[in-house]
matplotlib code that plots the C-alpha trace (Angstrom):
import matplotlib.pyplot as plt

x = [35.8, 34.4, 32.0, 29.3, 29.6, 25.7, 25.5, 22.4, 21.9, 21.1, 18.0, 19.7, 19.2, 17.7, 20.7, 22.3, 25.3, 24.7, 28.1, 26.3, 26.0, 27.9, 25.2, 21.3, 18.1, 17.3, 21.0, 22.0, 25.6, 27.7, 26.4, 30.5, 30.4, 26.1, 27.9, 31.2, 28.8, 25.9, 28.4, 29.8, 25.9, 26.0, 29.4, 27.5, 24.2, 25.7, 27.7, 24.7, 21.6, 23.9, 23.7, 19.9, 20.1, 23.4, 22.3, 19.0, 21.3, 21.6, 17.6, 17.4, 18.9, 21.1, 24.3, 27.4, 28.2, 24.3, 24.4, 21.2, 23.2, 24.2, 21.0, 18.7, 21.2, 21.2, 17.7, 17.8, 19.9, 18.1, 14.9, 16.6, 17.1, 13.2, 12.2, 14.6, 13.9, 10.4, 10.7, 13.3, 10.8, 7.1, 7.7, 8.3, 10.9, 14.4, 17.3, 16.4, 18.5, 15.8, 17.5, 17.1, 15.2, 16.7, 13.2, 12.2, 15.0, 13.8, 10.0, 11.4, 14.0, 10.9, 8.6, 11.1, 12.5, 8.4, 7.1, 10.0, 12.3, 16.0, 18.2, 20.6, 17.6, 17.6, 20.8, 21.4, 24.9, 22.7, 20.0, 20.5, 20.7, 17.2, 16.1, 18.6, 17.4, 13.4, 14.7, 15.2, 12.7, 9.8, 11.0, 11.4, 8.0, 6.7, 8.6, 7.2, 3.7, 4.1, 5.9, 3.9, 0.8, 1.6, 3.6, 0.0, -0.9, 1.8, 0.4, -3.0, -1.5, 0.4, -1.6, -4.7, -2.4, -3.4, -0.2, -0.8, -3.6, -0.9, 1.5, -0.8, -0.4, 3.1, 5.7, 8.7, 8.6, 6.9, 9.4, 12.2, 10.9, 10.3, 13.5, 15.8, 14.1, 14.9, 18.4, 18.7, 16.4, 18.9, 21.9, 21.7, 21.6, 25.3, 26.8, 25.9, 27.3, 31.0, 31.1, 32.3, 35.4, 35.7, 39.5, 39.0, 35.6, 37.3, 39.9, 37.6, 35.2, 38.2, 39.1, 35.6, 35.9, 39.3, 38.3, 34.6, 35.5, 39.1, 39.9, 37.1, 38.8, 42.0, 41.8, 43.3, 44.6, 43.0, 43.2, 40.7, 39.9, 37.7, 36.8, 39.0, 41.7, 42.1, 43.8, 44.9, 44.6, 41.7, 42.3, 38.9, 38.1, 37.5, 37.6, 34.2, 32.7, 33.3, 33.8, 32.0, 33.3, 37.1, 37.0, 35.2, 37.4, 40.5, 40.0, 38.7, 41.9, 43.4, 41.5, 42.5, 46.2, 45.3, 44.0, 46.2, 49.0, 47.0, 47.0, 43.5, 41.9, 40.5, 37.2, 37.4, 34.7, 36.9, 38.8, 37.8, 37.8, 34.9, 32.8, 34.8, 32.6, 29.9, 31.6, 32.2, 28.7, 27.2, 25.6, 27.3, 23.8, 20.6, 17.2, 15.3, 12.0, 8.3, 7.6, 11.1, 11.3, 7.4, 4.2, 4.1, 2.7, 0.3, 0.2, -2.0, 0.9, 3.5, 1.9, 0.9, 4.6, 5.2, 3.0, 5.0, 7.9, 5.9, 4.7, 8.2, 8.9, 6.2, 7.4, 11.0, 10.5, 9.2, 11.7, 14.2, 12.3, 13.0, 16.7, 16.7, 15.2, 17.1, 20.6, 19.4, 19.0, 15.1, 11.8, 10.4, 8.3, 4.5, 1.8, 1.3, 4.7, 5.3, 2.0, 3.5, 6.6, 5.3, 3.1, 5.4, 7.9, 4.8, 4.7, 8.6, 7.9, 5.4, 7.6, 10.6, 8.3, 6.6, 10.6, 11.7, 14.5, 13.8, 13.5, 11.3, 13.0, 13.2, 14.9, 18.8, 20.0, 23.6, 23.0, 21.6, 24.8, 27.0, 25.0, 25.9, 30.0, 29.8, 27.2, 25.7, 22.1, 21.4, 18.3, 19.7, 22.8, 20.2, 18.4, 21.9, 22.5, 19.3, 20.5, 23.3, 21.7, 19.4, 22.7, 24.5, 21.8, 21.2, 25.5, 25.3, 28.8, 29.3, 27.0, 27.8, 31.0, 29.6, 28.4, 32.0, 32.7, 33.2, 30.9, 32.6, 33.4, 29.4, 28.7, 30.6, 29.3, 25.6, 27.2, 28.6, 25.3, 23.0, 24.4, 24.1, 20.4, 19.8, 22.2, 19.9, 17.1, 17.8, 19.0, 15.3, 15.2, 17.2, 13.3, 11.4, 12.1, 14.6, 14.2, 10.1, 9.6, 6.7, 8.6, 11.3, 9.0, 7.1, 10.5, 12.1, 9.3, 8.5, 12.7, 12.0, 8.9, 10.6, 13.4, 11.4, 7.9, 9.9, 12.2, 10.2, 7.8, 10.9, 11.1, 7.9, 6.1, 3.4, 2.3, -0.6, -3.3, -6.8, -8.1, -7.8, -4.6, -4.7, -5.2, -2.5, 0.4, -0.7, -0.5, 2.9, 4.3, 3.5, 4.5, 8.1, 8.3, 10.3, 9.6, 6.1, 6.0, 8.1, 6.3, 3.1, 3.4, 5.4, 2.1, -0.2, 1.3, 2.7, -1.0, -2.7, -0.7, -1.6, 1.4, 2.2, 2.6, 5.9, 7.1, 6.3, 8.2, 5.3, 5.7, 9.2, 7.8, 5.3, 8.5, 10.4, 8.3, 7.0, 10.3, 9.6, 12.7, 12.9, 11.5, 8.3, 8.6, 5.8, 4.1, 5.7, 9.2, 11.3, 12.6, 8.4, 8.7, 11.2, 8.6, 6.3, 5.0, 6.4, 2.5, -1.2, 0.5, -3.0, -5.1, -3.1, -2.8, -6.6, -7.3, -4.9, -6.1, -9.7, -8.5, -6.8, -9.8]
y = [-18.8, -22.1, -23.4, -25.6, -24.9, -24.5, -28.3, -27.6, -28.1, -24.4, -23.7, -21.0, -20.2, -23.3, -24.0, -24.3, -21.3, -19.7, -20.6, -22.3, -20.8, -20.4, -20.6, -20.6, -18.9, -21.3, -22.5, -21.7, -20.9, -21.1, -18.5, -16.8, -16.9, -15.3, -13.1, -12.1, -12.2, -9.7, -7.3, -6.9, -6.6, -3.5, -1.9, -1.7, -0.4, 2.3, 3.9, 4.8, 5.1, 7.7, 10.2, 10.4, 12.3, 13.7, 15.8, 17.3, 18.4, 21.6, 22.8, 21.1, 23.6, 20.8, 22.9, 20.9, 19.8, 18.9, 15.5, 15.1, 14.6, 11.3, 10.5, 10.5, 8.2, 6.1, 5.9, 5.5, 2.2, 1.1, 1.2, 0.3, -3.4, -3.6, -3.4, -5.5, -8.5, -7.9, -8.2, -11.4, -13.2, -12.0, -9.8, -11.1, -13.5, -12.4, -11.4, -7.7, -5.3, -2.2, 1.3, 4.9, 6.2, 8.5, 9.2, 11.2, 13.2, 15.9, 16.3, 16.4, 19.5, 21.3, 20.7, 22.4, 25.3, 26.2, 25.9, 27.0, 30.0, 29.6, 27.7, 31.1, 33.7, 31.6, 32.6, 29.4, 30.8, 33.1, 30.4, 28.5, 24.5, 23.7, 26.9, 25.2, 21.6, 22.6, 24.5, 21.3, 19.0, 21.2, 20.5, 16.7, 16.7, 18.3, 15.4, 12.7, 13.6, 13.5, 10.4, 8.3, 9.1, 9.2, 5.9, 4.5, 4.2, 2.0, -0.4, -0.3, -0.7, -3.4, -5.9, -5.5, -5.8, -2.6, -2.3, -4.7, -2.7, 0.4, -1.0, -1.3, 2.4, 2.6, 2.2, 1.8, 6.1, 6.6, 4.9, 6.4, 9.9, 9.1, 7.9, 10.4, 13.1, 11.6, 11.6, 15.0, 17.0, 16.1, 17.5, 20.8, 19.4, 17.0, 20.2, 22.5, 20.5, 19.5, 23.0, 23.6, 22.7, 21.8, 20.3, 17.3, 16.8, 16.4, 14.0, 11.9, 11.7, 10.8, 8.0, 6.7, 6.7, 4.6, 2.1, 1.2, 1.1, -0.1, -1.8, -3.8, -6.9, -6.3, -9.0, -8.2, -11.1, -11.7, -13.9, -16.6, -19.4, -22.2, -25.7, -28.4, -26.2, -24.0, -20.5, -19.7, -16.7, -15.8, -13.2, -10.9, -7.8, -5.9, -2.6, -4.5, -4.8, -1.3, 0.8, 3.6, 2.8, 2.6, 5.7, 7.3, 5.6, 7.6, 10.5, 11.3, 9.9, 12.4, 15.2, 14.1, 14.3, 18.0, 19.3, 17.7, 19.2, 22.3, 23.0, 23.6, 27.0, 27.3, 27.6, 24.8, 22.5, 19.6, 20.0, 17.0, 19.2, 21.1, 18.7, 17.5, 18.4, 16.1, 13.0, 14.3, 15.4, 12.4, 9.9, 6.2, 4.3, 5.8, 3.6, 5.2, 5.6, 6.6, 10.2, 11.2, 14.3, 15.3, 14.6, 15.0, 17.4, 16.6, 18.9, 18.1, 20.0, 18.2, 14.6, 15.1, 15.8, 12.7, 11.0, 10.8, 9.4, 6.5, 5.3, 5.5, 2.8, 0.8, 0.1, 0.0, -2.3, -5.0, -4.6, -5.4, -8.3, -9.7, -9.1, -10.5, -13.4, -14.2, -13.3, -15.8, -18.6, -18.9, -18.8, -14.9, -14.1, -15.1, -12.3, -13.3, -12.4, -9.6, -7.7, -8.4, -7.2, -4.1, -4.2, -4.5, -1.7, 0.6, -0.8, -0.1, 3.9, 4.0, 2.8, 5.3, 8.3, 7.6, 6.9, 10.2, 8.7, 12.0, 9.5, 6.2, 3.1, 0.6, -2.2, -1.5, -2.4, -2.6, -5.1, -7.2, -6.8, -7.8, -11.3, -11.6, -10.8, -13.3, -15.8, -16.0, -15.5, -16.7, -15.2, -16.1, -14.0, -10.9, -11.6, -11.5, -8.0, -6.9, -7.7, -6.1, -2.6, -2.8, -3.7, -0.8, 1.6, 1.9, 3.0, 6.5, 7.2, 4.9, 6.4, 10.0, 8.8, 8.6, 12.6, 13.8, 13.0, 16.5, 17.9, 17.8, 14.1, 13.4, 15.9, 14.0, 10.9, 11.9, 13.0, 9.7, 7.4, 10.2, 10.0, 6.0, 6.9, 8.7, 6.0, 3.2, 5.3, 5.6, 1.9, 1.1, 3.1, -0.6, -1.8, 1.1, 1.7, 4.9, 5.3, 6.8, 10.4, 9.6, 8.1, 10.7, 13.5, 11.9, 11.1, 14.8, 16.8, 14.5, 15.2, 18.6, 19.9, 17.9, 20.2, 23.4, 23.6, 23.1, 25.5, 27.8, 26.7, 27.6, 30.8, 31.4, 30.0, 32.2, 32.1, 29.8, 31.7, 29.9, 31.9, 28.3, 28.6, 24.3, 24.2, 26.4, 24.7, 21.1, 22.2, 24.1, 21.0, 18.8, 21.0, 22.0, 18.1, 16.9, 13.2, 14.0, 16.1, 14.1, 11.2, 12.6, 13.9, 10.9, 9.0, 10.7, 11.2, 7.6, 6.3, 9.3, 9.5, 6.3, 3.9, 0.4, -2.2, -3.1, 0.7, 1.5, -1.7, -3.5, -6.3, -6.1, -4.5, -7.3, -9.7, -7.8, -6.8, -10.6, -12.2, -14.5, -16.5, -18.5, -21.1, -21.2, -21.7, -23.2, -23.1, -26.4, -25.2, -26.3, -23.1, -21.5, -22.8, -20.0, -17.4, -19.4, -17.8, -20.0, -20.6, -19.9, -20.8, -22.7, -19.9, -17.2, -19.7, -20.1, -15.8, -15.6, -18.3, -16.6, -13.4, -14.0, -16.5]
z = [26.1, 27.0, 25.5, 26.8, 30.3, 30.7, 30.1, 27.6, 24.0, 23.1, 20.3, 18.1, 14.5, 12.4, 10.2, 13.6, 12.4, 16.6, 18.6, 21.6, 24.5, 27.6, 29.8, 28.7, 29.5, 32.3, 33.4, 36.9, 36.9, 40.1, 42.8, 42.4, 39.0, 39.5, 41.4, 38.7, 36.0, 37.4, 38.6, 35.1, 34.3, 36.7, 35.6, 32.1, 33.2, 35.5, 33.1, 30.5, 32.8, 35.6, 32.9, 32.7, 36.3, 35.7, 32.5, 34.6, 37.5, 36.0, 35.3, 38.7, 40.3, 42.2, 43.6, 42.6, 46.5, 47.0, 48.2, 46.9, 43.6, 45.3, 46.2, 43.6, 41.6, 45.0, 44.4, 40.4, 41.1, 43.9, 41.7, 39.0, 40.8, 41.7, 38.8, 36.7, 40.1, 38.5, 35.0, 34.7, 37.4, 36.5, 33.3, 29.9, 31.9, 29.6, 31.2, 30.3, 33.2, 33.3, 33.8, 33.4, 29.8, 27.6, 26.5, 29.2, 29.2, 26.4, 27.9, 31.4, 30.0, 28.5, 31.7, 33.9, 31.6, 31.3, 34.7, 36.6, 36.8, 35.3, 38.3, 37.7, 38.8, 42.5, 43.4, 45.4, 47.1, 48.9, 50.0, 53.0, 52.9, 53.4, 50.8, 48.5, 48.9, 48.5, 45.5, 43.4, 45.1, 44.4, 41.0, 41.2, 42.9, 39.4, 37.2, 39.6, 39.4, 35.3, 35.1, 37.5, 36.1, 32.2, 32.9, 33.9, 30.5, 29.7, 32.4, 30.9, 26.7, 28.3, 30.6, 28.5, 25.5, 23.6, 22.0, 19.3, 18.1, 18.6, 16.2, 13.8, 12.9, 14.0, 10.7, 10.2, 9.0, 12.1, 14.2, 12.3, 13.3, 16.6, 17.7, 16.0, 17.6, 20.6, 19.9, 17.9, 20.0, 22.9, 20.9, 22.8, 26.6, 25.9, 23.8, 26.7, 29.5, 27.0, 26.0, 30.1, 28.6, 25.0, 25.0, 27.5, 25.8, 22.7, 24.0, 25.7, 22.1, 20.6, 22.9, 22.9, 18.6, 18.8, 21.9, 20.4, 17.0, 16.8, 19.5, 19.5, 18.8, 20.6, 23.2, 26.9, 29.2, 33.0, 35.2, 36.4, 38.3, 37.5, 38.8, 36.7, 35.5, 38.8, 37.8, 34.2, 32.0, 29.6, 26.6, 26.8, 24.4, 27.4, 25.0, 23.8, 27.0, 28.7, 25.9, 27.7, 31.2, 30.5, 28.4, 30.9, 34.4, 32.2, 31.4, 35.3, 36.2, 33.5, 35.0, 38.6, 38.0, 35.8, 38.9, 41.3, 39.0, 38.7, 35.4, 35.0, 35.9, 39.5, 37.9, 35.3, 34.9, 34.6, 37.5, 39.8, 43.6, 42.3, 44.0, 46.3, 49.5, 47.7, 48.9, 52.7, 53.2, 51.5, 53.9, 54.2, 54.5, 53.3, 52.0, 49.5, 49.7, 48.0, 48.5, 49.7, 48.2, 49.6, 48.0, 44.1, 42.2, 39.2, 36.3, 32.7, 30.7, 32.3, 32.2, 28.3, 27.0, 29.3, 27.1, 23.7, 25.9, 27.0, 23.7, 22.3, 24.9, 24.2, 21.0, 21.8, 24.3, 21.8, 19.5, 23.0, 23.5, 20.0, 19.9, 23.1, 22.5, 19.3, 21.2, 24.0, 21.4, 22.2, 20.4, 20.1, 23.0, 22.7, 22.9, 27.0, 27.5, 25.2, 27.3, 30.8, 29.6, 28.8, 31.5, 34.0, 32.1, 32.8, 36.8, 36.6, 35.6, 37.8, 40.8, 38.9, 39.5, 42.9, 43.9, 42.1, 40.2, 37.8, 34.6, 33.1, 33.2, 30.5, 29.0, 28.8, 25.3, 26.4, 28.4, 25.6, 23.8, 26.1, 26.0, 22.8, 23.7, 26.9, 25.5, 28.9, 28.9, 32.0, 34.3, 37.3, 36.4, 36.0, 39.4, 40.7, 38.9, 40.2, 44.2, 43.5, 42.2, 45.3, 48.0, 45.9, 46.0, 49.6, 49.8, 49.3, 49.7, 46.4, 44.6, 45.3, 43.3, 40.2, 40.8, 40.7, 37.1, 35.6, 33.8, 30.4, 30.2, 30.7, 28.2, 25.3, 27.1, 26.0, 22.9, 22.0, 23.4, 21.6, 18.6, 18.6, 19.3, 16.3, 13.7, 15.0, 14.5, 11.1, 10.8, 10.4, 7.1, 5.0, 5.9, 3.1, -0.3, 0.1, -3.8, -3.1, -3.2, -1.1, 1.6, 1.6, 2.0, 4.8, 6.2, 5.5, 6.8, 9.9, 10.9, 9.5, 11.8, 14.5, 14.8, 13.6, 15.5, 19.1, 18.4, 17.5, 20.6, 22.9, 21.7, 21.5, 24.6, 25.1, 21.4, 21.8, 23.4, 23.7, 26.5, 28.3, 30.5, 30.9, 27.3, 26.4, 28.8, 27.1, 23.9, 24.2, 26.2, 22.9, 20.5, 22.3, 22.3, 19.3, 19.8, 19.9, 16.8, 14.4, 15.2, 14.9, 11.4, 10.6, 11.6, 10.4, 6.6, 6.2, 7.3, 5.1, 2.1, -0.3, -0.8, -1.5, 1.5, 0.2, -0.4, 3.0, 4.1, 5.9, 4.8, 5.7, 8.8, 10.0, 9.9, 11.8, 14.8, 15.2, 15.0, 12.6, 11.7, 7.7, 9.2, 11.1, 15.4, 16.5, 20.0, 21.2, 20.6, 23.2, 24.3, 24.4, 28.2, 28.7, 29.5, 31.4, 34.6, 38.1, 38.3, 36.8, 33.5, 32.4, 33.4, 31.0, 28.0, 28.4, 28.6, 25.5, 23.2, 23.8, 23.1, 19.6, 18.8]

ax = plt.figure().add_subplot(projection="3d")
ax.plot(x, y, z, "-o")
ax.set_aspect("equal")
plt.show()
C-alpha cells in the first residue's frame, strides 16, 4: 500500500518502529474512497454480529420462511449504524464500528428455555401466520424488556464513571473466568445448529483453519484507481481481511450447486431452498422502529442474568479502547473519554433492546483489526460505515439474504468465532504467575463451577425453592449463567484469598488496563485532541480535573 496518503505525520510507538499510517484519526479521505473503505468496514461487521440473531432463531420459535428472520437483522444493522454514528462523534470519538454482543447470547438462551415452552411443543405448522408471528414476538418482547433495562446500568457505570472503581476488583483471574465462560458455555448452541449436518460443517471449519491461518499472507491482485497513477493493480491479503466472509460466501455457493444438483436429502439442513420462500415474502423497504414487535415485557429474573452480560462489556470495552487507540497511532483515551465511551455503549443497548435487535451491542473487535491490515484509521471512514448500516438496514430484501445461509455453515461459524473467544480469554493468563498453586486453583475452580453449577441448574430448574417465586426465578437465572458464575467465584477468591500484587499480575495488570506505553504520554500529547468533544470541551476538562483532584 501507499503510504502517507493521509498527508499527516502519525504519533505511533516512541522509538518510532509503527509503519505510518494510511490515513489518521482525524484525516478526511476522499468521499469514494469514505465510501470503498466503510463498505469493507460493513462486509466485516456483518459477517460476525448476523450470527448473534441467527443462533436464537431456533428458541425463538422463528419458522425458517418467517420473514421476521429478515427483519430483526434489518433492524440489528440499522441499529447497529445509530449507535456506531454515536459513538465515533460523541462517544469516546475512535473509529470503534458497534455491533451485535456475543455476551448476551448465553443469558438470553437461559431466559427463553426457562420462561417459555420448547418452540417444538407449539406446533407452528398448525398455527396460522399471525399465531406464528406472536409466537416469537412475545418472546422478543421478554429479551427487550431485560436488555433495555439491565443495559441502564451501563449508562449509569459509564457517564458517572463508576467503572474505575469496578476495575478495582476486577483481575486479570477474574477476567479470565469471565470471558471463557462466555465462549465455553456457548459450545452447546454452535454444536447444535452444525450437528444439522456434520459433513459441510466440517468442510467449512476446515476451510476457515487453512484461509485464517495459512493463507494469511498470500496476497491476491485487484484492481484500482487512484488520482496520479489512474488504474493499476494492488496485491491485497484478502484471505486476511475476510477470512470469515470468503469461507462463508463458498461453501453457500457449495451448498447451492449440492442442492441444485440434488445431492443433498430433501430434508437436509444444508440445502439452500429450505428457505427459499423467505426471500419472496420479505418486504423490499421496511424502517425499523422502537416497540415494533409490541410493548416490552419486564421481568427481575430475566433482567438479573442480563446483568453479568453488561459488566463483561464494561470491561471489554476498555480494553477495545486501548487496542484501539495504540492501532490508531494515538495517545490512550483519557478518563473523559473512556466514561462516554462506555456511557454511550450502555445508550447503544439501550436503543438495541427498545429496537429489539434480540442482543447488546458493543465495540466490534474485528473491525479494529482490520485497521491495523489497511492502516486506515480514519473516523470519517467509520461515520461512512455507519450511513451505510442505516441505508442497508432499512432494505429488507438484502437483509433477508443473510437468513438463508444454512444452518450448518453458521453453526461452525459460532464454532470457529467462539473458540477465538475463549483463546483470548485465556491470552490474559501471560499477565499472572502460572507457576502459583494459588492462582491455579482460583483459576480451575472458577472454569470448574462455571461449567458445573449451570448445568446442573438446567437440569435442575426447580431446585431452588425459597417460598419466594421472584426470588427463586433470579436466583436460577444467575446461577444457570456461566459468565456470571465463573466470574463471581473468580472474584471473590482472587480478592479473598491472600496473594502477592505481582503473583496475581497487578502490577502487570494496572499497565495494561491504563495503556501506559515505556515512556510516559502526557496530557499535551499531540494526538490527546483526538477525543475532544466538537464543543463544551472546557466545561468537561474542568468536571474531570475536580473529580480525580
Amino acid at each position: 500500500m501507499e503510504e502517507g496518503v493521509g498527508g499527516k505525520e502519525q504519533y505511533g510507538k516512541e522509538d518510532g518502529t509503527n509503519d505510518k499510517l494510511l490515513y489518521g484519526v482525524e484525516d478526511v479521505p476522499p468521499w469514494y474512497q469514505c465510501l470503498l473503505l466503510g463498505f469493507q468496514n460493513f462486509l466485516i461487521f456483518v459477517g460476525g454480529t448476523i450470527a448473534v440473531p441467527m443462533a436464537l432463531v431456533g428458541y425463538l420459535c422463528l419458522g425458517e420462511t418467517d420473514p421476521g428472520r429478515g427483519e430483526i437483522i434489518a433492524t440489528l444493522i440499522f441499529v447497529s449504524g445509530i449507535i456506531t454514528i454515536m459513538q465515533s462523534t460523541l462517544g469516546v470519538r475512535l473509529p470503534i464500528i458497534q455491533g451485535g454482543n456475543f455476551a448476551y447470547l448465553a443469558p438470553t438462551i437461559t431466559l427463553l428455555t426457562t420462561s417459555f415452552p420448547p418452540c417444538d411443543s407449539l406446533n407452528l405448522h398448525s398455527l396460522t401466520k399471525e399465531e406464528q408471528r406472536e409466537a416469537w414476538q412475545v418472546r422478543l418482547r421478554e429479551i427487550q424488556g431485560a436488555i433495555t433495562v439491565s443495559s441502564l446500568l451501563q449508562v449509569v457505570i459509564g457517564f458517572t464513571g463508576l467503572e474505575g472503581l469496578l476495575l478495582m476488583m476486577v483481575t486479570p483471574l477474574t477476567i479470565v473466568a469471565t470471558v471463557a465462560m462466555l465462549g465455553l458455555s456457548l459450545a452447546s448452541v454452535s454444536c447444535k445448529q452444525a450437528s444439522s449436518h456434520w459433513p459441510v460443517a466440517a468442510v467449512h471449519l476446515l476451510l476457515l483453519v487453512l484461509v485464517s491461518q495459512y493463507f494469511k499472507r498470500v496476497k491476491t491482485p485487484l484492481p484500482f484507481y487512484s488520482r496520479g497513477r489512474g488504474c493499476h493493480v494492488r496485491w491485497l491479503p484478502l484471505f486476511t481481511y475476510f477470512p470469515l466472509l470468503l469461507v462463508t460466501l463458498l461453501t453457500w455457493a457449495g451448498c447451492w450447486v449440492l442442492t441444485v444438483a440434488d445431492v443433498l436429502a430433501r430434508d437436509s439442513a444444508a440445502r439452500t431452498d429450505r428457505s427459499g420462500a423467505l426471500l419472496a415474502e420479505a418486504p423490499w423497504f421496511r424502517i425499523p422502529y422502537p416497540g415494533q414487535w409490541g410493548g416490552m415485557t419486564v421481568s427481575v429474573s430475566g433482567v438479573v442474568g442480563m446483568l453479568a452480560s453488561v459488566i463483561a462489556s464494561v470491561i471489554e470495552s476498555i480494553g477495545d479502547y486501548n487496542a484501539c487507540a495504540d492501532i490508531c497511532q494515538v495517545v490512550s483515551p483519557p478518563l473523559h473519554a473512556v466514561t462516554r465511551g462506555c456511557g454511550m455503549e450502555g445508550l447503544g443497548s439501550v436503543l438495541a433492546g427498545i429496537f429489539g435487535t434480540t442482543t447488546g451491542t458493543a465495540s466490534y473487535t474485528g473491525n479494529i483489526t482490520l485497521i491495523g491490515m489497511t492502516k486506515v484509521a480514519s473516523r470519517r471512514v467509520v461515520l461512512w460505515c455507519g450511513g451505510i448500516m442505516l441505508v442497508l438496514g432499512v432494505f429488507c430484501k438484502f437483509c433477508a439474504v443473510f437468513a438463508t445461509i444454512p444452518e450448518p455453515v453458521l453453526g461452525a461459524n459460532l464454532i470457529f468465532m467462539f473458540s477465538l473467544i475463549t483463546g483470548i480469554a485465556f491470552s490474559t493468563l501471560r499477565l499472572i504467575n502460572l507457576t502459583s498453586v494459588r492462582n491455579l486453583f482460583v483459576l480451575g475452580f472458577s472454569v470448574f463451577m462455571g461449567l458445573a453449577l449451570p448445568d446442573w441448574a438446567s437440569r435442575n430448574p426447580h431446585a431452588i425453592n425459597t417460598g419466594i417465586s421472584s426470588l427463586d426465578n433470579t436466583l436460577t437465572a444467575l446461577i444457570q449463567t456461566a459468565m456470571f458464575v465463573g466470574g463471581f467465584f473468580a472474584l471473590v477468591l482472587d480478592n479473598a484469598i491472600p496473594g502477592t500484587a505481582k503473583e496475581r499480575g497487578l502490577m502487570n495488570w494496572v499497565y495494561h488496563q491504563q495503556g501506559l506505553h515505556p515512556t510516559p504520554q502526557p496530557t499535551t500529547h499531540p494526538t490527546i485532541h483526538t477525543y475532544d468533544l466538537p464543543f463544551g470541551m472546557e466545561a468537561v476538562r474542568s468536571l474531570f480535573t475536580t473529580v480525580t483532584s
